[in-house]
C-alpha positions as CSV (number, residue, x, y, z in Angstrom):
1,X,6.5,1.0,-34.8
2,X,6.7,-1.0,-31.5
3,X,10.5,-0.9,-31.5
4,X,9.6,3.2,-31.2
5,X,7.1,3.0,-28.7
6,X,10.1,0.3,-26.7
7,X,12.6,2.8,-27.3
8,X,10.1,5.5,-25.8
9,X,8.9,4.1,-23.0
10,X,12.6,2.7,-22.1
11,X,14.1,6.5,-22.7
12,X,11.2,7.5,-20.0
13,X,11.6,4.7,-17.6
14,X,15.6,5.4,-17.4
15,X,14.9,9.6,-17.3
16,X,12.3,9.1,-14.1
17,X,13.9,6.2,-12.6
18,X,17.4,6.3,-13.1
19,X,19.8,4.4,-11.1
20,X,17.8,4.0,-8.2
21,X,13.8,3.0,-8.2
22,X,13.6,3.8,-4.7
23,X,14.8,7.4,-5.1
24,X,11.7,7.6,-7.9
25,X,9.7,5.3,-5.5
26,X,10.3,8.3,-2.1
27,X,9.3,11.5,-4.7
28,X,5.8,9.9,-5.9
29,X,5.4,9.2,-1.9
30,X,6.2,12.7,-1.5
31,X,4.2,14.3,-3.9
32,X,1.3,12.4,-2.7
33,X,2.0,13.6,0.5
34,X,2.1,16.7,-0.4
35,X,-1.2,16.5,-2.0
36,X,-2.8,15.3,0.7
37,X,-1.7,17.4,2.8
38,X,-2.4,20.2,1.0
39,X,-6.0,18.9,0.1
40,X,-6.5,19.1,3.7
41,X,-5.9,22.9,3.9
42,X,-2.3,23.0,6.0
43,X,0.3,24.6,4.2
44,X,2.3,21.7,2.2
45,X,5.0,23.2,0.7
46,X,7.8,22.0,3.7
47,X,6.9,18.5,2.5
48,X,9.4,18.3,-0.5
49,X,12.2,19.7,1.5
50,X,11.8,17.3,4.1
51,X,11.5,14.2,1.9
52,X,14.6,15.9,0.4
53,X,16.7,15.7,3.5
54,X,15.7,12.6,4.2
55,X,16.2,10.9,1.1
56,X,19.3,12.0,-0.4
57,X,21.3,11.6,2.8
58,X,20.2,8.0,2.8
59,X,20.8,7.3,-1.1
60,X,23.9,8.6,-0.9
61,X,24.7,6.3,2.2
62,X,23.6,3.2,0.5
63,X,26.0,4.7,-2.5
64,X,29.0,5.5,-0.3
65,X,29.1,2.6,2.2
66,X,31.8,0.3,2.4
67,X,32.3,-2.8,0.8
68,X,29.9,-1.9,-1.9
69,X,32.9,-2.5,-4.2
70,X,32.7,0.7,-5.8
């Protein structure tokens, strides 16, 4: 039974982390942006699209840039 429950929660850590924990790390920041913002009565829904263009240009950067050996 707790192999199962390992084998769960590992399946679940690699589908919302992935290969980068900062990429995971920027959309809980964002969605908790957006909440707030949005719990403060301003439109939120240009939040995700901005944390979008800000994050994948810069994971893709720290993927892409020389020396990295790969």
């Amino acid at each position: 039974m707790i192999g199962k429950l390992r084998a769960f929660g590992a399946f679940w850590y690699d589908f919302v982390v992935g290969d980068d924990w900062r990429v995971a790390v920027a959309v809980v920041v964002a969605l908790a942006v957006t909440f707030a913002v949005a719990s403060a009565g301003v439109a939120a829904w240009w939040v995700l699209p901005v944390a979008v263009a800000v994050v994948l240009p810069l994971s893709l950067w720290r993927v892409a840039r020389p020396g990295r050996g790969g």
